[in-house]
N, C-alpha and C positions, 0 to 999 in steps of 0.2 A: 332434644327435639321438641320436650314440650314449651320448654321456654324461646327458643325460636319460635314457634308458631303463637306462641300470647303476645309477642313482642311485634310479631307483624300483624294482628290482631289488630292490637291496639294502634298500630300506627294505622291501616286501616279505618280504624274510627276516629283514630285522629282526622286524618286528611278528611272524611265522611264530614266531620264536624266543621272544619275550615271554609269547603266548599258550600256548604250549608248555610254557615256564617257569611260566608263574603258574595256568593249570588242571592241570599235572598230579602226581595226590596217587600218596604212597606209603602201603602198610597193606595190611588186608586187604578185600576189597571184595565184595558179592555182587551181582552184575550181574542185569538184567532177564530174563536167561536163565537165570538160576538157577546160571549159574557163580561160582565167586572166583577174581580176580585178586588182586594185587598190588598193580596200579596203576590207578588213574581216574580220568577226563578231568571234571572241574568245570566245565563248562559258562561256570556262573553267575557264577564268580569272573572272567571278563572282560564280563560282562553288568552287573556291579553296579559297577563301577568305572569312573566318570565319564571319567578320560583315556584309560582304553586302548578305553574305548565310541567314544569322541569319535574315534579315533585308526581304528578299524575303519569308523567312518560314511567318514570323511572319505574313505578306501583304496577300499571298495565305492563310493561316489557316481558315479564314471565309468563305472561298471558295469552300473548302471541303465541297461535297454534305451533308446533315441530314441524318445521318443511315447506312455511310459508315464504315464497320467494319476492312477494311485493308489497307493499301498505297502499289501498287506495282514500286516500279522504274524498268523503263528500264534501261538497261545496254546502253550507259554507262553514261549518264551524267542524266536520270534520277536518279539512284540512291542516288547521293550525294543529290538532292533538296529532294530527298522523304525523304530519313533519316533527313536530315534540317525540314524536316515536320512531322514528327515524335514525336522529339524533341518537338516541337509547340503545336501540339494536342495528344500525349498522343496514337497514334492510332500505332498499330502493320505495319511493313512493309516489303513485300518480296523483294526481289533482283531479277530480270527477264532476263534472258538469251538471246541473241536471236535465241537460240538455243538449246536444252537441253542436255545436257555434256553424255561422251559414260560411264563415269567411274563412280564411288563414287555411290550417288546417285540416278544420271542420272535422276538429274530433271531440271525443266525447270525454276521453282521459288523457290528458296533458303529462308527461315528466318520462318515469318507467314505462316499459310496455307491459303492458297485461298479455296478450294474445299467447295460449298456453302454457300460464306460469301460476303456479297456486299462490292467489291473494285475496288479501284478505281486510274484508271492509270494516274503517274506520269511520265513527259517529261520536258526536257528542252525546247528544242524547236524543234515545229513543221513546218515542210516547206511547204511537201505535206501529208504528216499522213499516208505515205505508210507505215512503219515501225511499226507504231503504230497500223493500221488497225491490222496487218499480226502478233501482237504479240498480242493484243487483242481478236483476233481470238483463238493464243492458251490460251491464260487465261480461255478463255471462256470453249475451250475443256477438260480443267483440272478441270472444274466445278467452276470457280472465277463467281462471277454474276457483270457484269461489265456493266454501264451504262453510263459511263463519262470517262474523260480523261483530267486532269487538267495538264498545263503546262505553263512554267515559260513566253515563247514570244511565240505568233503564228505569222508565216511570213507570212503565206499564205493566207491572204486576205481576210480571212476568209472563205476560201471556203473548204469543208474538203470531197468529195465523196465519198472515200473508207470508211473512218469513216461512213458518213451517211449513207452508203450502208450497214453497220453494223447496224446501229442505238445506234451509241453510240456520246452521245453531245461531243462538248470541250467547256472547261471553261479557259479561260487568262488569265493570270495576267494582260499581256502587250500584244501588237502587235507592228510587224517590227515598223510599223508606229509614233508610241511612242518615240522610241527608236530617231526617228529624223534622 
């Protein structure tokens, strides 16, 4: 048992270390607060790349709550990890707006139905879980029963309010911290 668990361990810090390596850019950067850094974390560059996707579903799939019946991704980089987890477990997944469209539709989650089915929200990454409170909220008002919120890195220190003020957990892959 122990060397099973050192073994995922370490792959764990593996992948920690890959993603770490391959999103993070050097330069000059101006951040959504209006700051510049130096440095910035590219999201996308492990969203768009087929093996290390693959390699993230496969890592999250035992993560997924027991008796969860749907994957919602957020738009927009939830989507690509949830359909990657899809793929993984077999499990139905909606597409989530952050907003819900005036035309077609005019829904809010595109694909699976949510409406009385335990699911369970997909992110890349969370910073402060504003986003994710304020969409979870509507999942919920569309009748989703949402308890969790599984995503690829949490920055935020673990500290998540709006969520908890929800009372919905998060569960990580990774944290900023990880990443190195």
């Amino acid at each position: 048992m122990a060397a099973a668990e050192s073994g995922r361990e370490a792959e764990h810090r593996a992948l920690a270390r890959l993603i770490g390596d391959r999103c993070r850019l050097t330069g000059t950067f101006t951040l959504r607060s209006g700051r510049v850094s130096s440095t910035y974390f590219d999201k996308y560059l492990f969203e768009s790349d087929p093996e290390l996707l693959a390699r993230v579903a496969a890592y999250a799939a035992p993560l997924v709550p027991d008796g969860t019946e749907v994957l919602a991704g957020l738009e927009l980089g939830g989507v690509p990890v949830a359909t990657a987890l899809s793929l993984a477990t077999g499990l139905p997944v909606a597409f989530v707006r952050k907003e819900a469209k005036t035309y077609g539709t005019a829904r809010l989650a595109e694909g699976a139905e949510i409406a009385g089915r335990r699911t369970l929200v997909v992110e890349d990454v969370i910073t402060t879980g504003g986003q994710v409170a304020t969409s979870t909220a509507e999942l919920r008002s569309r009748g989703a029963l949402v308890e969790a919120v599984l995503c690829v890195i949490d920055r935020s220190g673990g500290t998540h309010p709006g969520l908890d003020a929800i009372g919905c957990r998060v569960v990580a892959l990774l944290t900023g911290a990880e990443l190195g």
